[in-house]
KOLMI-663290 format. One line per field, with one value per residue (C-alpha): x, y, z; residue number from 0. Coordinates in steps of 0.25 Angstrom, whole numbers, always signed. Layout:
px	[X_...];
py	[Y_...];
pz	[Z_...];
num	[NUM_...];
REM end
This chain:
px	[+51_+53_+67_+64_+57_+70_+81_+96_+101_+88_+89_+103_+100_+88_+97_+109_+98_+92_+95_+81_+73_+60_+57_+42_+41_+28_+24_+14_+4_-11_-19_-32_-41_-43_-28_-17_-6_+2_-3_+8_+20_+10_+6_+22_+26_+14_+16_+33_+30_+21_+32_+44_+37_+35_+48_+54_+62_+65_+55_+62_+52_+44_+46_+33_+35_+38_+37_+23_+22_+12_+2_+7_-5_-11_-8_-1_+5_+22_+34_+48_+55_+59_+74_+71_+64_+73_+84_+77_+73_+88_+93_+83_+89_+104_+103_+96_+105_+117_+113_+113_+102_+102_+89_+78_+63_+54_+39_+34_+20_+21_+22_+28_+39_+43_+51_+61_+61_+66_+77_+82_+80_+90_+102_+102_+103_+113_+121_+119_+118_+105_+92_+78_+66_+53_+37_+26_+17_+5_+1_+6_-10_-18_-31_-24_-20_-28_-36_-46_-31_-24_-34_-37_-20_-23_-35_-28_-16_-21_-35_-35_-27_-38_-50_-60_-71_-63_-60_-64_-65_-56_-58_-43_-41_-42_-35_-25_-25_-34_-25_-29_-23_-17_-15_-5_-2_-8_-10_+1_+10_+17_+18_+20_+8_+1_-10_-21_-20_-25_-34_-40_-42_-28_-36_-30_-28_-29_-34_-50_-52_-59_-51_-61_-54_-67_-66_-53_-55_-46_-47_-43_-31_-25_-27_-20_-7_-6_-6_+6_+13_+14_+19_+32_+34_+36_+46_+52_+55_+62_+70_+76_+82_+86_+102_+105_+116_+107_+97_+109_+112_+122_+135_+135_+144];
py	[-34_-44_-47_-58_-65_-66_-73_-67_-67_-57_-50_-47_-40_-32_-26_-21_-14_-5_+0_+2_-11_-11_-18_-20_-21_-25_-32_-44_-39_-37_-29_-30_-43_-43_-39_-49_-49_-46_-32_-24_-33_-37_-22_-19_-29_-26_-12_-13_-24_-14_-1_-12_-15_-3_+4_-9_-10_-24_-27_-35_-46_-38_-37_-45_-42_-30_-21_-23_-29_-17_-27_-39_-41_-44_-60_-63_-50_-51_-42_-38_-29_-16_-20_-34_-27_-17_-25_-36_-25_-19_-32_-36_-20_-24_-36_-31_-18_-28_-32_-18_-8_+3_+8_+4_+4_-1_-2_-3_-10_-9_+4_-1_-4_+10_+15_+2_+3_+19_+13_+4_+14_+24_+15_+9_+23_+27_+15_+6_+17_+10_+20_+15_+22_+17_+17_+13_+2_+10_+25_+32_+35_+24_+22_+13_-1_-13_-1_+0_+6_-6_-15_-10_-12_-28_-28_-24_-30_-43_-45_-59_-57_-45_-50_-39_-48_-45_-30_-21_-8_-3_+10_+12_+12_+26_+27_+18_+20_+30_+39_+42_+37_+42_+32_+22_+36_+37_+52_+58_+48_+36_+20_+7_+4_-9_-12_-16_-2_+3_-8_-22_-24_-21_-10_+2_+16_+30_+30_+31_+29_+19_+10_+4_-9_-13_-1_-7_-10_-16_-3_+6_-3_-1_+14_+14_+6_+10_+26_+22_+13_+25_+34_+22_+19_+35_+34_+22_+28_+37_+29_+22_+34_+41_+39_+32_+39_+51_+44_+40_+48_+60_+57_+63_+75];
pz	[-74_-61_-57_-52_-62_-72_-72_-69_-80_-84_-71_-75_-89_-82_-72_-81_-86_-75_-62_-55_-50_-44_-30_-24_-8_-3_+9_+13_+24_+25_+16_+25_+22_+7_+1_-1_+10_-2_-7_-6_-12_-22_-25_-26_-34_-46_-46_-47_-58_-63_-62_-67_-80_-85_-82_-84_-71_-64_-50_-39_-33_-23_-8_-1_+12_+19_+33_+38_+51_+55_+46_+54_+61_+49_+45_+33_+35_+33_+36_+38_+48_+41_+44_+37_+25_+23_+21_+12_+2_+3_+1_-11_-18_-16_-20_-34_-34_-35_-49_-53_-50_-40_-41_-34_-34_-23_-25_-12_-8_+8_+14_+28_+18_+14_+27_+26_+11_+13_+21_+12_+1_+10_+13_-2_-8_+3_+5_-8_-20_-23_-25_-20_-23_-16_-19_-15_-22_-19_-22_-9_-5_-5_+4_+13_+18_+8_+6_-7_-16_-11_-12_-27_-31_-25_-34_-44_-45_-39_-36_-34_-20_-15_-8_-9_-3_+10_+7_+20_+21_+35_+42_+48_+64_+70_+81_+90_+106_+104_+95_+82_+70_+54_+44_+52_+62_+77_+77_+71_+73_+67_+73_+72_+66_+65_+55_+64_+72_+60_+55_+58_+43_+39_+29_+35_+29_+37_+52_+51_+35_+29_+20_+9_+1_-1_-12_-20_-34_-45_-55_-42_-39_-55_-54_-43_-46_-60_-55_-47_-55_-65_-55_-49_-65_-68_-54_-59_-71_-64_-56_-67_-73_-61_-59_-47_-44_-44_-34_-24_-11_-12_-5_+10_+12];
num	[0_1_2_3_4_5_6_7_8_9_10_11_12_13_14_15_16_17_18_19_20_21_22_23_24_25_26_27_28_29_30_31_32_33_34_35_36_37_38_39_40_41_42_43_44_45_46_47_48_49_50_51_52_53_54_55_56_57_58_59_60_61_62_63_64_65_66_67_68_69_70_71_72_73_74_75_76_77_78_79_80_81_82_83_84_85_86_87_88_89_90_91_92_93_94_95_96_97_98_99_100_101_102_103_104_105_106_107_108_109_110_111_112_113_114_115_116_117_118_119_120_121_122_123_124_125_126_127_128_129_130_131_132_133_134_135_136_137_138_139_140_141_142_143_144_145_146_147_148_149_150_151_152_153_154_155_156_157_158_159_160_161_162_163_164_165_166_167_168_169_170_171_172_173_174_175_176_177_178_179_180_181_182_183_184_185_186_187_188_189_190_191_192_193_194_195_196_197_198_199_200_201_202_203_204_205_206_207_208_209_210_211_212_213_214_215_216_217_218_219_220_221_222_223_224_225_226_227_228_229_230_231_232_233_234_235_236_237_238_239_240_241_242_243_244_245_246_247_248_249_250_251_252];
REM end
């Protein structure tokens, strides 16, 4: 059920009656030539519509923007400071914790959201007696970045914004200054990556694979969100019997 598509005096009857809402964070940044900017909200958005329905739990309106200036050269490409997002998405939970619930479940489309979201998942269980879970939106391996799995989700939930016509297949980067790279790692080190270190096509995955969109299919896409919506519905489930004092931190000695 979306919150935000009833009316107060609704919204009032719907949070007596639980204390778990679900929130989708995405972000709008490129998803190489043939995906909408929009991929990742979109994606988080359908599949916590998806897990609300059936464990009939109210979804906040989805988050579209989050921290993704690493896609930045990329236009159409949008983006918040982790400060700034971290404090939008806390602001967003007190604001629906004030009308009653205190748990909360975050499906999140955007990975370069999940060390902010940690944070604010730390100091609302510590300093506000609220309990936030986070997911991802995606099964945790997929074949990369606007890749043929993500690709496939578009086309499945909506293939009118996918333009496979443009679909390329993008061997990732190898190296950067001469060292070689992992995934978004030079050696075996971490840093401030930027997409076009990794790839000109904004279709990246691990350093020296072959990323093949060209290969994403509608039918690939079902199987793949279906699989995981079980798995956050079964959590959900879960969530909303746990006892939230139960989930809170334990009093420092």
């Amino acid at each position: 059920m979306k919150l935000a598509e009833v009316s107060w005096v609704e919204a009032q009857a719907i949070l007596k009656k639980v204390d778990t809402v679900i929130l989708p964070v995405g972000s709008t940044e490129q998803h190489g030539p043939h995906c909408p900017l929009a991929t990742d909200h979109l994606t988080a958005e359908a599949v916590a519509n998806m897990v609300g329905d059936r464990v009939k739990l109210p979804v906040l309106p989805v988050v579209p923007v989050g921290v993704s200036s690493h896609h930045r050269q990329f236009p159409g490409t949008l983006w918040a400071s982790p400060s700034v997002f971290r404090e939008y998405v806390k602001a967003i939970i007190l604001s629906a914790s004030s009308h009653g619930p205190k748990k909360f479940f975050i499906i999140n489309g955007h990975g370069g959201n999940t060390p902010s979201l940690k944070e604010v998942a730390e100091d609302l269980r510590s300093d506000e007696d609220i309990f936030l879970a986070i997911a991802t939106a995606y099964p945790t391996k997929l074949d990369g970045h606007a890749g043929e799995d993500e690709t496939s989700i578009m086309l499945y939930l909506r293939p009118q914004l996918v333009k496979m016509e443009k679909a390329v297949d993008t061997k990732q980067n190898e190296a950067l200054a001469g060292i070689r790279m992992k995934t978004q790692k030079v050696g075996p080190a971490d840093f401030g990556f930027d997409t076009i270190d990794l790839s000109t096509t904004g279709v990246f995955g691990a350093a020296g694979k072959m990323i093949e969109a060209t290969k994403a299919t509608a039918a690939h896409g079902e199987e793949i969100v279906k699989a995981h919506v079980d798995e956050l519905c079964a959590f959900a489930e879960e969530l909303k019997k746990a006892k939230l004092e139960e989930l809170l931190p334990k009093p420092h000695k």
